[in-house]
LODRENZA-282977 format. One record per residue: z negated, x, y negated of N, C-alpha, C, O, CB in turn; residue in three letters. Coordinates in nm, 3 decimals. Atoms other than C-alpha are relative to their C-alpha. Glycine has a CB too. Layout:
% LODRENZA-282977
R  Z  X  Y  Z  X  Y  Z  X  Y  Z  X  Y  Z  X  Y  ALA
...
% end
This chain:
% LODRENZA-282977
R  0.126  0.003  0.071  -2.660  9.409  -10.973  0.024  0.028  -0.147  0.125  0.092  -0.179  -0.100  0.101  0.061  UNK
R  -0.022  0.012  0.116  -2.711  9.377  -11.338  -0.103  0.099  -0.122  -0.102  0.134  -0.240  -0.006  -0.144  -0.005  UNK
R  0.106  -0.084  0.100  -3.026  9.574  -11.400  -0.077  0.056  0.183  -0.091  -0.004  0.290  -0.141  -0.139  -0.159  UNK
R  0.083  -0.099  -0.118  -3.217  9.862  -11.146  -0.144  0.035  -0.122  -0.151  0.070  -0.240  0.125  0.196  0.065  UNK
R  0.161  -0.077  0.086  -3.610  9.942  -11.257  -0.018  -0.048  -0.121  -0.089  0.016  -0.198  -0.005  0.174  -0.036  UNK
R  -0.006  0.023  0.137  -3.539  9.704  -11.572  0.083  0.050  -0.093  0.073  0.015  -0.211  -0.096  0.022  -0.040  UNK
R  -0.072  -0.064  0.090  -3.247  9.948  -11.695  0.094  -0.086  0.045  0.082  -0.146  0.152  0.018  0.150  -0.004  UNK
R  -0.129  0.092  0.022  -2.906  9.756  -11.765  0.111  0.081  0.091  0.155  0.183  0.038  0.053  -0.012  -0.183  UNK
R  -0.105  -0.103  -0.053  -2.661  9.921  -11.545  0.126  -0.047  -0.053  0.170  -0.161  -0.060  0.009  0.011  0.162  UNK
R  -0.133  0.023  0.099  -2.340  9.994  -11.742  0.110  -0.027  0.111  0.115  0.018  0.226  0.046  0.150  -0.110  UNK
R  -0.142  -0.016  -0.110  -1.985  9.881  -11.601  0.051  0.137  -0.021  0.009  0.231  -0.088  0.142  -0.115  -0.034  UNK
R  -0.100  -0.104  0.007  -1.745  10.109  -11.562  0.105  0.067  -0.131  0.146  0.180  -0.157  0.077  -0.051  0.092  UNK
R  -0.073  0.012  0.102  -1.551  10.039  -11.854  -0.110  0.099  -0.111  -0.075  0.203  -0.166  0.034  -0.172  -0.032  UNK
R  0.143  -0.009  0.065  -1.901  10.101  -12.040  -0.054  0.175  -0.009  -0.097  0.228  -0.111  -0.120  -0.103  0.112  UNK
R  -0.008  -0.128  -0.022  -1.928  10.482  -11.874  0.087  0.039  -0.107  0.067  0.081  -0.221  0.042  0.035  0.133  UNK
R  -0.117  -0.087  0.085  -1.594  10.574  -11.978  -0.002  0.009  -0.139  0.040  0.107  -0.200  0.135  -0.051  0.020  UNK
R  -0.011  -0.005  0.181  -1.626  10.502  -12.343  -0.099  0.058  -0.006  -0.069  0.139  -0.094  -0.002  -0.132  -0.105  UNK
R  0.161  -0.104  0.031  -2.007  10.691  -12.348  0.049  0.152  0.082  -0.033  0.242  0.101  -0.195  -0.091  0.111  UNK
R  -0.036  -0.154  -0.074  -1.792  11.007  -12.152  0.083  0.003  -0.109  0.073  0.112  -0.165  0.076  0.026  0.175  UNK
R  -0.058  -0.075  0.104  -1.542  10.978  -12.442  -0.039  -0.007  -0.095  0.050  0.013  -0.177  0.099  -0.009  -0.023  UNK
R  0.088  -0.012  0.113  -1.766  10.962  -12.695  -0.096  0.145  -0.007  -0.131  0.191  -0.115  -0.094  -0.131  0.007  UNK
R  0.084  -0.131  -0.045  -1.967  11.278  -12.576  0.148  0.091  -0.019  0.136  0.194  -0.086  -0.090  -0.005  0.194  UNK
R  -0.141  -0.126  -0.017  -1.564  11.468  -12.531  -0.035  -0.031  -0.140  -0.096  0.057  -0.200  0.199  -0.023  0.084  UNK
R  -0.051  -0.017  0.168  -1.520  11.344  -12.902  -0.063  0.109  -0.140  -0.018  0.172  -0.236  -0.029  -0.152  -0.058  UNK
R  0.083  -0.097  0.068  -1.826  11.513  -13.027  -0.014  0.103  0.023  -0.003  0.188  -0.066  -0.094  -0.018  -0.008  UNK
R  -0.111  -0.187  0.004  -1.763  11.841  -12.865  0.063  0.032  -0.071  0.037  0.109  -0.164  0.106  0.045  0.083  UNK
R  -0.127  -0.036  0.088  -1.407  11.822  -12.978  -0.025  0.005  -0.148  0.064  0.064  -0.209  0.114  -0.106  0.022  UNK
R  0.016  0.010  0.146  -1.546  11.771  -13.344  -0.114  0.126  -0.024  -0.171  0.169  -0.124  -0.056  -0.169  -0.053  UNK
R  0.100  -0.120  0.093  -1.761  12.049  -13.333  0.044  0.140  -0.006  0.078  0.186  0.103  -0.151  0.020  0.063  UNK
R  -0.019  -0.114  0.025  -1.688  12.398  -13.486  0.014  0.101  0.102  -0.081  0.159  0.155  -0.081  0.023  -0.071  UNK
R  0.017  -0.119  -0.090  -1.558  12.639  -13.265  0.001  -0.100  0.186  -0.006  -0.020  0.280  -0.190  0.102  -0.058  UNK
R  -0.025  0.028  -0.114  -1.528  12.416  -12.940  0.135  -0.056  -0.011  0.187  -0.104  -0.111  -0.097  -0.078  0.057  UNK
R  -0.182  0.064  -0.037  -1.155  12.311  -12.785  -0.005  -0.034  0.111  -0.113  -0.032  0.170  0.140  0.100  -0.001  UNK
R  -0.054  0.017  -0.147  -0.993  12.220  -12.466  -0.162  -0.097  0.064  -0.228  -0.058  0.160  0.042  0.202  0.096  UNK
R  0.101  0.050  -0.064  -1.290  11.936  -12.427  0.060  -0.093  0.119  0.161  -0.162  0.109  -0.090  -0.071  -0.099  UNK
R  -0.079  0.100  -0.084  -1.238  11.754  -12.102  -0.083  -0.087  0.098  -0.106  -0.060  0.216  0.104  0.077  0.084  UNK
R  0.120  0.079  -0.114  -1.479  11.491  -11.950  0.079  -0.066  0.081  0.179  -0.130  0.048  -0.117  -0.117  -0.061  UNK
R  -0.017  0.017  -0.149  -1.433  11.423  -11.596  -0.055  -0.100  0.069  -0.170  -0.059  0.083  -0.041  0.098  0.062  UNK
R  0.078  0.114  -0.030  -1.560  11.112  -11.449  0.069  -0.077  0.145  0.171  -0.144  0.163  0.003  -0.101  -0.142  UNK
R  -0.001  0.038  -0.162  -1.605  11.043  -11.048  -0.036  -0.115  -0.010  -0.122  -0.110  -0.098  -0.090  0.074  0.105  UNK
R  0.068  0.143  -0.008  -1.701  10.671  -11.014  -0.043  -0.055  0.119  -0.127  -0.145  0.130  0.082  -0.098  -0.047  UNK
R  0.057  0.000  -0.102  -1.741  10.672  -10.700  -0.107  0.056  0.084  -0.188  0.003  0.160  0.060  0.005  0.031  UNK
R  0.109  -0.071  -0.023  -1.937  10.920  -10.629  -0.111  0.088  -0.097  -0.185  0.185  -0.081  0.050  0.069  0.075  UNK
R  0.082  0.025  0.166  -2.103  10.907  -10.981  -0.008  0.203  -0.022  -0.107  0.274  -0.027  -0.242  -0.121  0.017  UNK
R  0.037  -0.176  0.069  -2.012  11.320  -11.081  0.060  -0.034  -0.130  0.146  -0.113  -0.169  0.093  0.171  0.086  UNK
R  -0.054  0.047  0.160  -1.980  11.337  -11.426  0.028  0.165  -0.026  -0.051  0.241  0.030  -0.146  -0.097  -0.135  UNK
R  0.021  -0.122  0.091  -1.877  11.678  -11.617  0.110  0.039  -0.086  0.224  -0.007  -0.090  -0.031  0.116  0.078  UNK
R  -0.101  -0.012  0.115  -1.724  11.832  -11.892  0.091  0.103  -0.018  0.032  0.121  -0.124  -0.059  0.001  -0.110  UNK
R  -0.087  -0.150  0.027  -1.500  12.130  -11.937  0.004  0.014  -0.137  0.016  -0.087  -0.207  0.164  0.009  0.055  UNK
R  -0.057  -0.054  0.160  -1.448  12.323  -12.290  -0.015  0.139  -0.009  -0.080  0.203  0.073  -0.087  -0.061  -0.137  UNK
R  -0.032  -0.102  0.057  -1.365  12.618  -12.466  -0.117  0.032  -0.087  -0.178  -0.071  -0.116  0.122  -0.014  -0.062  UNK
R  0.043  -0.002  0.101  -1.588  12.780  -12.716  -0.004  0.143  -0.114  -0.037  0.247  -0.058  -0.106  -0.051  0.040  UNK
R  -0.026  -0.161  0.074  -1.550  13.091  -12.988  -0.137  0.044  0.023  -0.136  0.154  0.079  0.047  0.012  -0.190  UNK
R  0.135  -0.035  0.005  -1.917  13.134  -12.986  -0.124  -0.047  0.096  -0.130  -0.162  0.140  -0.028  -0.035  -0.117  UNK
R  0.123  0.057  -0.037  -2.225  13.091  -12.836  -0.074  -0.082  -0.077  -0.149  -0.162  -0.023  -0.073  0.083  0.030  UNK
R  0.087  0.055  0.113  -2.376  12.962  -13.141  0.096  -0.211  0.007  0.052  -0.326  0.012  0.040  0.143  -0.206  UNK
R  -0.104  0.162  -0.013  -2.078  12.634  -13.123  -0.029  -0.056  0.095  -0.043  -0.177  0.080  0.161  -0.002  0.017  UNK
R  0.053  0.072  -0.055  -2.189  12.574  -12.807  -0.125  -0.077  0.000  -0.124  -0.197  0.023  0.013  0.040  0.059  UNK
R  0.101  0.048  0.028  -2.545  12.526  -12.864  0.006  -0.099  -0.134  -0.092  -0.164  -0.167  -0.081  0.105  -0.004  UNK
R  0.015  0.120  0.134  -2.461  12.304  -13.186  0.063  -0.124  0.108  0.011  -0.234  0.128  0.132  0.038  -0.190  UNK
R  -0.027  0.140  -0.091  -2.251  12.092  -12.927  -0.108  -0.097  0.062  -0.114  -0.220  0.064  0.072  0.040  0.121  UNK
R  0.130  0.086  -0.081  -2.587  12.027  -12.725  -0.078  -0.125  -0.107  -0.116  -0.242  -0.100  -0.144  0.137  0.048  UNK
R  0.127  0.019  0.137  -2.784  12.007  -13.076  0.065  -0.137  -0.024  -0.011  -0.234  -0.038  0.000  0.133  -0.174  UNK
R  -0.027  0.106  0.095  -2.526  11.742  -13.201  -0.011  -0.157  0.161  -0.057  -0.271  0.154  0.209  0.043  -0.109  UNK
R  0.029  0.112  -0.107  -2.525  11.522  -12.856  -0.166  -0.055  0.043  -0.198  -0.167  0.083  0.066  0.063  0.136  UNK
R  0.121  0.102  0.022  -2.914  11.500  -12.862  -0.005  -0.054  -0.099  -0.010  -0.174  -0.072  -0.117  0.039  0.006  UNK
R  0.030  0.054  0.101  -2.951  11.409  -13.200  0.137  -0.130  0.029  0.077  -0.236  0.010  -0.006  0.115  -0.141  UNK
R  -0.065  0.132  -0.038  -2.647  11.123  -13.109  -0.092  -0.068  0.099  -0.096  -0.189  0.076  0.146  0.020  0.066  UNK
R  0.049  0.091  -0.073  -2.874  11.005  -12.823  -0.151  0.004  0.025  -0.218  -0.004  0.128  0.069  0.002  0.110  UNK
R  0.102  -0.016  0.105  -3.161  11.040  -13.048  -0.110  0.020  0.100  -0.203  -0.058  0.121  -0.020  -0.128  -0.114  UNK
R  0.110  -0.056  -0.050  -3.347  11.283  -12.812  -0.121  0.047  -0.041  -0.103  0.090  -0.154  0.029  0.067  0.042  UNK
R  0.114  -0.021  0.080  -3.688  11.365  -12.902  0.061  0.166  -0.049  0.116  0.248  0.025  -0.169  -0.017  0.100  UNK
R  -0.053  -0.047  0.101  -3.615  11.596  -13.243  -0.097  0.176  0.041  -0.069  0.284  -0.011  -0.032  -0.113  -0.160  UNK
R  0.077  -0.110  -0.002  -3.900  11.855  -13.094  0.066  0.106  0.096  0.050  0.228  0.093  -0.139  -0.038  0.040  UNK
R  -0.035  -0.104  -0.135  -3.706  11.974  -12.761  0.169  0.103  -0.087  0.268  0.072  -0.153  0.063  -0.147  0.204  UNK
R  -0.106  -0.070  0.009  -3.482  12.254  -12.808  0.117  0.031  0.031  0.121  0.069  0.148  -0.017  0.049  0.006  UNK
R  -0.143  -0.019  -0.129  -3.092  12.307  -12.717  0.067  0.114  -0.052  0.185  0.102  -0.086  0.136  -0.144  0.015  UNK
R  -0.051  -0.154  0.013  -3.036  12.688  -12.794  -0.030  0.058  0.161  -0.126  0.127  0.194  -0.105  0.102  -0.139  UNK
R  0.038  0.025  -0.152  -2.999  12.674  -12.394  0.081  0.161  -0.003  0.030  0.249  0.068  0.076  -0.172  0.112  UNK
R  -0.010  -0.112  -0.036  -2.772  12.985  -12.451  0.051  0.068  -0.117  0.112  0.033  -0.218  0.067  0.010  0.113  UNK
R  -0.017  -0.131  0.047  -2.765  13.332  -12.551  0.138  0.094  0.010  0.203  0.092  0.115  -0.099  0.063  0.065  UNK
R  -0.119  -0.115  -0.011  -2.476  13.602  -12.615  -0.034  0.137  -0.075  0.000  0.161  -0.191  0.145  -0.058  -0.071  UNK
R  0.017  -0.125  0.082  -2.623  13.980  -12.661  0.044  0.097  0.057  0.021  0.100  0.178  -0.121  0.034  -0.036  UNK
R  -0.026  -0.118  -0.119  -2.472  14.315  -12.545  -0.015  -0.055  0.144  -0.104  -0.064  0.229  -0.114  0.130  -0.012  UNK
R  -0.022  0.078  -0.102  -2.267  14.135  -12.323  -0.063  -0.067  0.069  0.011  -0.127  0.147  0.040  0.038  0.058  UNK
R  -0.006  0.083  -0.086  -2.463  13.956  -12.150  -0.082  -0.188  -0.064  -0.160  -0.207  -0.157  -0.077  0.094  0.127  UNK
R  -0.032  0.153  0.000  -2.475  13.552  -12.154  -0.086  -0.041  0.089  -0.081  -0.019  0.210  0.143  -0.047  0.037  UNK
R  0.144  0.030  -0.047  -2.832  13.388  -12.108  0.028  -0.123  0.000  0.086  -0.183  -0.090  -0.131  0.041  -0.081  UNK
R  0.066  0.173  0.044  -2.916  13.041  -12.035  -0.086  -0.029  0.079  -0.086  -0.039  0.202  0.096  -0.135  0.008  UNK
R  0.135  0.091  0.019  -3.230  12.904  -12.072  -0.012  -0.110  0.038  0.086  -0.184  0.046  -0.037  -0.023  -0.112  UNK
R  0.024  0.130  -0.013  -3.418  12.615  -11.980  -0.128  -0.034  -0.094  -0.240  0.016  -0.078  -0.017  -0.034  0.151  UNK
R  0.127  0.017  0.105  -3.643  12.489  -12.260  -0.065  -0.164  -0.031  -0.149  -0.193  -0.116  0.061  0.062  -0.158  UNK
R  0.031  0.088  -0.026  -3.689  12.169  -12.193  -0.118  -0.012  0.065  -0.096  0.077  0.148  0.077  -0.039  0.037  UNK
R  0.114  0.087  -0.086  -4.060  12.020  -12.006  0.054  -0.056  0.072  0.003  -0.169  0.072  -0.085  -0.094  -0.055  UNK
R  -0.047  0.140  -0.111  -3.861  11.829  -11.734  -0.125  -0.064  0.073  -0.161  -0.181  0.066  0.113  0.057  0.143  UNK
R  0.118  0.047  -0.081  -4.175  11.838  -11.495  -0.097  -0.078  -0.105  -0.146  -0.179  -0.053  -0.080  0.134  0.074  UNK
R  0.062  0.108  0.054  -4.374  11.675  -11.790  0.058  -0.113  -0.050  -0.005  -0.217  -0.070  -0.063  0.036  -0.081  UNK
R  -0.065  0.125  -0.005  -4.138  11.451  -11.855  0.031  -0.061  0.108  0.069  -0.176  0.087  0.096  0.001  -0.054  UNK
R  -0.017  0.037  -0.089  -4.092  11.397  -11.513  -0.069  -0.081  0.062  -0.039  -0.173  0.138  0.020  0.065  0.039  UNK
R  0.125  0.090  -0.072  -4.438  11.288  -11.435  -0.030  -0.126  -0.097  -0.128  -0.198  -0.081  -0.158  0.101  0.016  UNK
R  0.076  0.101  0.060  -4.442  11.040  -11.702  0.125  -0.159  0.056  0.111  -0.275  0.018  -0.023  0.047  -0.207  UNK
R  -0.070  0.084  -0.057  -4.176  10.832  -11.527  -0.077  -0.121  0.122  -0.149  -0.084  0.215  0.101  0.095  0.055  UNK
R  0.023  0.081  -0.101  -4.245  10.500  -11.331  0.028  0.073  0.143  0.113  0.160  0.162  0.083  -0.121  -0.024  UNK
R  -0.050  -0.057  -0.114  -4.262  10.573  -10.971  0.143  -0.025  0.062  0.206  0.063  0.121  -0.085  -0.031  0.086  UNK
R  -0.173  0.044  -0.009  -3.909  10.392  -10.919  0.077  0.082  -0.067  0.176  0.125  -0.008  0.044  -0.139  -0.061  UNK
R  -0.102  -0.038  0.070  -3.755  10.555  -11.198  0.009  0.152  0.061  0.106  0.224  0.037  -0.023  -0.020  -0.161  UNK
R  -0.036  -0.173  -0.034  -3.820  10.921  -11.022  0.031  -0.053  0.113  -0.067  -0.032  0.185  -0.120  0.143  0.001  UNK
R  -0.057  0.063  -0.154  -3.668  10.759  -10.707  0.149  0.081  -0.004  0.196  0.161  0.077  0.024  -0.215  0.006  UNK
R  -0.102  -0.056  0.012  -3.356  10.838  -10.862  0.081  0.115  -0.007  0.204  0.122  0.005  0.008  -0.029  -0.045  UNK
R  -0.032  -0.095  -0.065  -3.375  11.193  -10.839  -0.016  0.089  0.104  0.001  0.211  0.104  0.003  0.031  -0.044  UNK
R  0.019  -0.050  -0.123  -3.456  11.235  -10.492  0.127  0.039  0.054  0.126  0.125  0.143  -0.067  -0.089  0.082  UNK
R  -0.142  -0.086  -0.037  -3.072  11.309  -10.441  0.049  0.013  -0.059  0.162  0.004  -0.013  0.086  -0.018  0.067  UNK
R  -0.028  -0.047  0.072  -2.991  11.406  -10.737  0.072  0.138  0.000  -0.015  0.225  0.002  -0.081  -0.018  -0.045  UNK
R  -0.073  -0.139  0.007  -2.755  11.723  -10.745  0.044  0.029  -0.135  0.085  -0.060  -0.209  0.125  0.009  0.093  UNK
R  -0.108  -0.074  0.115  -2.612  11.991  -11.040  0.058  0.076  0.019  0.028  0.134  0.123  -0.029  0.053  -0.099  UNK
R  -0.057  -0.107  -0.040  -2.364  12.237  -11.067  0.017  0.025  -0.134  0.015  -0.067  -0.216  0.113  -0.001  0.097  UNK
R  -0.057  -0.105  0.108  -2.272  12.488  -11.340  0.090  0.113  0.074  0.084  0.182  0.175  -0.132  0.080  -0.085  UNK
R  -0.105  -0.080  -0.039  -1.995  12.658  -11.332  -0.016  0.084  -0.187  -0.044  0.030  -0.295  0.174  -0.111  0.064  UNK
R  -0.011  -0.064  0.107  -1.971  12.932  -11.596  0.150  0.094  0.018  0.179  0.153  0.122  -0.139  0.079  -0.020  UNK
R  -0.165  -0.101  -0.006  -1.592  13.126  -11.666  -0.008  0.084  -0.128  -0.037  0.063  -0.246  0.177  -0.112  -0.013  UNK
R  -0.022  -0.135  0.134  -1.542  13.441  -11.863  0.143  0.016  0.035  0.216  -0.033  0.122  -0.105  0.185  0.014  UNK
R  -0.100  -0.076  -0.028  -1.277  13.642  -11.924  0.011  0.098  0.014  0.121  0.153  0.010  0.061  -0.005  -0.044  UNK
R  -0.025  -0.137  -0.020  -1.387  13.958  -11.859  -0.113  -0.031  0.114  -0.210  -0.107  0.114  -0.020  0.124  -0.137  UNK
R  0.119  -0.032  -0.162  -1.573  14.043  -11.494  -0.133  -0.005  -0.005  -0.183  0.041  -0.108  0.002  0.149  0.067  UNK
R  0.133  -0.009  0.019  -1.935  13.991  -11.410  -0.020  0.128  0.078  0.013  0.171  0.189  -0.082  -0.127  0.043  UNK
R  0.083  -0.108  -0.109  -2.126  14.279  -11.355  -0.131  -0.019  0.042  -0.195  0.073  0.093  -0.015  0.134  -0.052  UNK
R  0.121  0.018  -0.078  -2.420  14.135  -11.250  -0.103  -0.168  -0.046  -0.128  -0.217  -0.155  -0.094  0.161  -0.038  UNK
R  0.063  0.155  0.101  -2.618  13.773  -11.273  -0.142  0.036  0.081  -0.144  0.116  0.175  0.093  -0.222  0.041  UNK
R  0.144  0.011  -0.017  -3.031  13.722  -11.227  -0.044  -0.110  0.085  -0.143  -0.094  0.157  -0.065  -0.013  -0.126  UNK
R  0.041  0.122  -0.083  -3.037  13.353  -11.061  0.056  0.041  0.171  0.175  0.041  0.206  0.088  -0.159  -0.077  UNK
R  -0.121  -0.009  -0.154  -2.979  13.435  -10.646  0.037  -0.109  0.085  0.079  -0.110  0.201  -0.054  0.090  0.121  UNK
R  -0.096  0.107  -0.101  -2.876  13.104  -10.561  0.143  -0.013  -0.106  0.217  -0.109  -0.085  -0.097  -0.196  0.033  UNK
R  -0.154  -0.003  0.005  -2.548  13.181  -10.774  0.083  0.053  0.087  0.047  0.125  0.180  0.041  0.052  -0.095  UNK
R  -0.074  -0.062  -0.042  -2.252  13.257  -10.677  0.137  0.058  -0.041  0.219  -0.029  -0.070  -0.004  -0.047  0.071  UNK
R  -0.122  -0.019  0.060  -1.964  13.422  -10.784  0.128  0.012  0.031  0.151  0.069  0.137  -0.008  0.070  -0.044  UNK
R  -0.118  0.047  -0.063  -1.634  13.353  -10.750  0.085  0.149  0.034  0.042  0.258  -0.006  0.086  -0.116  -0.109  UNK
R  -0.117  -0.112  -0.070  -1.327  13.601  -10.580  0.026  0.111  -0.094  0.027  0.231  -0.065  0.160  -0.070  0.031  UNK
R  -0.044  -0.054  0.124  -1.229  13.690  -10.962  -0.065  0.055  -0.043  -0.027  0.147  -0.115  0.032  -0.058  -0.082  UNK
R  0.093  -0.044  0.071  -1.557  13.759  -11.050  -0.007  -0.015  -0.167  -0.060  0.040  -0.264  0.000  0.119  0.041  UNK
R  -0.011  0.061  0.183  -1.454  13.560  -11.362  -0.067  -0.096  0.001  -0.047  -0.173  -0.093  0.145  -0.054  -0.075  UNK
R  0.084  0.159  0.034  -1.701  13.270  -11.302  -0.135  0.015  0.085  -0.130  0.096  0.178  0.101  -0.167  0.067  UNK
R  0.128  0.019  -0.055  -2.050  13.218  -11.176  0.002  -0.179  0.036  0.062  -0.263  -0.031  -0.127  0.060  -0.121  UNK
R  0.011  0.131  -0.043  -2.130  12.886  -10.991  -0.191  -0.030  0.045  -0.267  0.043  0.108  0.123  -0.012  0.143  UNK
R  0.170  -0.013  -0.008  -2.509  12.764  -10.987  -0.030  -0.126  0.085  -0.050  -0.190  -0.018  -0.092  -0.006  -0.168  UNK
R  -0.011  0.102  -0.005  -2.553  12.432  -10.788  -0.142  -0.048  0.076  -0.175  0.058  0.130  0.127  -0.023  0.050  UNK
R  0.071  0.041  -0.063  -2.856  12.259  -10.618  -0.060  -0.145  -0.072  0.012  -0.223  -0.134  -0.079  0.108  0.029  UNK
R  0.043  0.163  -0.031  -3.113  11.932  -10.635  -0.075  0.032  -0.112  -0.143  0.133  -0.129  -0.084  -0.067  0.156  UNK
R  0.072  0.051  0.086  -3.240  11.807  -10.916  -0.152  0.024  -0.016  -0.195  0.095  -0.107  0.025  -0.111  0.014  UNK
R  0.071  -0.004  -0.031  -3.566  11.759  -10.786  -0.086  0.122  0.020  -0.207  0.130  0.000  0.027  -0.057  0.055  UNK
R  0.037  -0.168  0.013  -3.614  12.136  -10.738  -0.031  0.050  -0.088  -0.116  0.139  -0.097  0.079  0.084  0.021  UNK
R  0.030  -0.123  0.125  -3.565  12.228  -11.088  -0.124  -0.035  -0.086  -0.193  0.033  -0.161  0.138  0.014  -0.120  UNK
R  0.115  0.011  0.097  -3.811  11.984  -11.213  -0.089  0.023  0.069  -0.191  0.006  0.002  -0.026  -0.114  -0.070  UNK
R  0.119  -0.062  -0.108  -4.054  12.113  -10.895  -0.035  0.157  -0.037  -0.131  0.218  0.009  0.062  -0.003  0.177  UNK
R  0.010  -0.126  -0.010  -3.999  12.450  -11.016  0.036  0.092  0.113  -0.005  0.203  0.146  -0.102  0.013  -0.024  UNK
R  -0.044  -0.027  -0.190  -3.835  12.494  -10.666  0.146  0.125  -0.044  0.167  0.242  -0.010  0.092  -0.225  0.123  UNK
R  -0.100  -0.082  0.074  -3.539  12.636  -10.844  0.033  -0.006  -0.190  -0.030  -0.060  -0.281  0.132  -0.046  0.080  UNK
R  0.007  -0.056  0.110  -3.405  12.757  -11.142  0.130  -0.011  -0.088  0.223  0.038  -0.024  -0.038  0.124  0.027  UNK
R  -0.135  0.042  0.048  -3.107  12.666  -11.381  0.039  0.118  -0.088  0.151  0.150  -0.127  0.001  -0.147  -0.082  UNK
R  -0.058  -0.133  0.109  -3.148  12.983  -11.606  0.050  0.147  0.090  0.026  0.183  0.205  -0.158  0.058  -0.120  UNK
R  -0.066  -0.120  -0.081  -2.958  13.307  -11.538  0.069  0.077  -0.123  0.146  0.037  -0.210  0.124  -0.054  0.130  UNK
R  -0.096  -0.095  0.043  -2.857  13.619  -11.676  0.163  0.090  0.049  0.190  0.177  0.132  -0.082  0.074  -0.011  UNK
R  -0.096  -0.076  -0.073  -2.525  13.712  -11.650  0.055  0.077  -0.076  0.099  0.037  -0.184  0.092  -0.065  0.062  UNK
R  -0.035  -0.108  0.048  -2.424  14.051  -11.727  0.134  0.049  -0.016  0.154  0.137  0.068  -0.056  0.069  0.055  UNK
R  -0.090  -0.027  -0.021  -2.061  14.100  -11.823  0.092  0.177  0.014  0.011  0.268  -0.005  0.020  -0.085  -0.075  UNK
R  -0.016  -0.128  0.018  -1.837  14.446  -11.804  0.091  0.002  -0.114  0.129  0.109  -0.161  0.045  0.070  0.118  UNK
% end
């Protein structure tokens, strides 16, 4: 197929260059390293790995990838926080009103929709706020994962405090 719901579906070739175009702009931004986009094709997972000195570098990463895919200029991407230790992220986005303004086809597509976040420190968690995380053996990473569909239902929740020691 060449087009789903009227959208153009990209080849493959087509992905990969819009996954290294997203690593490139990470990698070019202040304070991020070690960018590494990841790309399942088969089972369409996409994600990125990186480094960052700051909290503030990450949130310019977001800032500079909407303004590349010239997201509306009003929504916010200061998704996270770093205060007395602990490491916030937010959801500040409207999904559910953006959600409802979708053709009924086009919300088809996240009826199985899945995410995961994975978050890694280097010093131990002492405590996170979301209870469908989970934390790993090391207690050097938090893992957050569920359905799409949830978060824009308000069913679940993508933000979480996690409290380091």
């Amino acid at each position: 197929m060449q087009k789903i719901n009227g959208y153009t579906i990209p080849s493959k070739e087509e992905i990969k260059k819009e996954a290294s175009k997203i690593e490139a702009l990470a990698q070019n931004t202040t304070g991020i390293s070690n960018v590494k986009a990841n790309i399942d094709l088969t089972n369409y997972i996409f994600a990125i790995n990186l480094d960052f000195q700051k909290v503030s570098n990450l949130n310019a990463a977001f800032s500079k990838l909407k303004n590349n895919k010239k997201i509306d200029t009003n929504f916010n991407t200061d998704y996270f926080t770093y205060i007395d230790k602990k490491f916030i992220r937010t959801q500040k986005i409207p999904i559910k009103t953006l959600y409802e303004k979708l053709e009924k086809a086009d919300k088809e597509v996240f009826q199985t929709a899945k995410y995961t976040a994975v978050y890694k420190f280097d010093s131990t968690i002492k405590s996170f706020s979301n209870k469908n995380a989970t934390q790993s053996k090391s207690k050097k990473a938090i893992k957050l994962n569920g359905s799409i569909l949830n978060v824009i239902n308000g069913n679940e929740k993508i933000e979480n405090t996690i409290t380091l020691n």
